[in-house]
N, C-alpha and C positions, 0 to 999 in steps of 0.2 A: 318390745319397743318397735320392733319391723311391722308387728300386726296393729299395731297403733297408726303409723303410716299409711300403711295401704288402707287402712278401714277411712282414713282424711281425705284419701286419693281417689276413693268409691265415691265417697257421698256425696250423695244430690245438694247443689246449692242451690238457696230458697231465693234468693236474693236477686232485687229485679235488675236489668241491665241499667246501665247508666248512658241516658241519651248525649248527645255530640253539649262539648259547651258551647254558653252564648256570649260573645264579647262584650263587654259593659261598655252603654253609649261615651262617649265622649264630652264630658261636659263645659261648653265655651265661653258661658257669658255668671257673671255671680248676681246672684238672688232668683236664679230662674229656675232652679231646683231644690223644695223645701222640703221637709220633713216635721211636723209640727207635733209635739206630746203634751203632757201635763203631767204635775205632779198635786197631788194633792192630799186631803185630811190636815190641810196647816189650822191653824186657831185663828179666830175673824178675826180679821184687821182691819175697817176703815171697812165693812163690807165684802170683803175678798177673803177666799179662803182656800183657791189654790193657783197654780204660774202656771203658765202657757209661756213652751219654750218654741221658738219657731229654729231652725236648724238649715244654715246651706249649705249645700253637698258640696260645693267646691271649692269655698273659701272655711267651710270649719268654724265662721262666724254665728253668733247666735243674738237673740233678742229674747230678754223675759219680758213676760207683759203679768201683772197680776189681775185678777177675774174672779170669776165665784163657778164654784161645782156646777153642775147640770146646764150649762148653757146652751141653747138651739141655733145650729146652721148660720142664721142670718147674725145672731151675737159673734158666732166667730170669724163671718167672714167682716163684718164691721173691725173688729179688731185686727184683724192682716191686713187692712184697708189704713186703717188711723195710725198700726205702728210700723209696719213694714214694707205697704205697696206704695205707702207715701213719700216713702223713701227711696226706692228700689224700683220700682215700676211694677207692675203686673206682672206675677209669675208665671212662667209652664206648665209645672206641674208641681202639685201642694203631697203628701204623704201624712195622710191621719192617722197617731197608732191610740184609739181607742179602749183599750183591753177595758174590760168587766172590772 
């Protein structure tokens, strides 16, 4: 068991250092920081066939908007414009999480 130790107490560790942390901004005003996803593969409804969730970081509030798969740029930004910036004003800063 001792030689079990010291062989722990030898070895090289691979493992890269951990830089200094970064304190997370301070958020002051609500709707000025979103975070916007989608879910999808639902059955056509009316046309639509998946939600687009918009997400604010500091109230936790959200808004579903329903929409259709593959839409381009200027679709989504029409749609943060009709259902949330009409509301809210003009955000900061928007967070797309796109996955594959």
């Amino acid at each position: 068991m001792d030689s079990y130790d010291l062989c722990q107490m030898m070895k090289n560790h691979m493992e890269s250092l951990v830089g200094k942390l970064i304190v997370n901004e301070v958020l002051k005003k609500l709707w000025m920081y979103l975070i916007v996803d989608f879910i999808t593969k639902f059955p056509l409804v009316a046309g639509k066939n998946t939600i687009m969730i918009v997400y604010d970081r500091l109230s936790k509030m959200t808004h579903f908007v329903a929409t259709t798969k593959g839409m381009r740029v200027e679709e989504l930004a029409r749609l943060l414009r009709d259902n949330v910036w009409k509301l809210y004003g003009l955000s900061e800063s928007v967070i797309l999480d796109r996955r594959s």
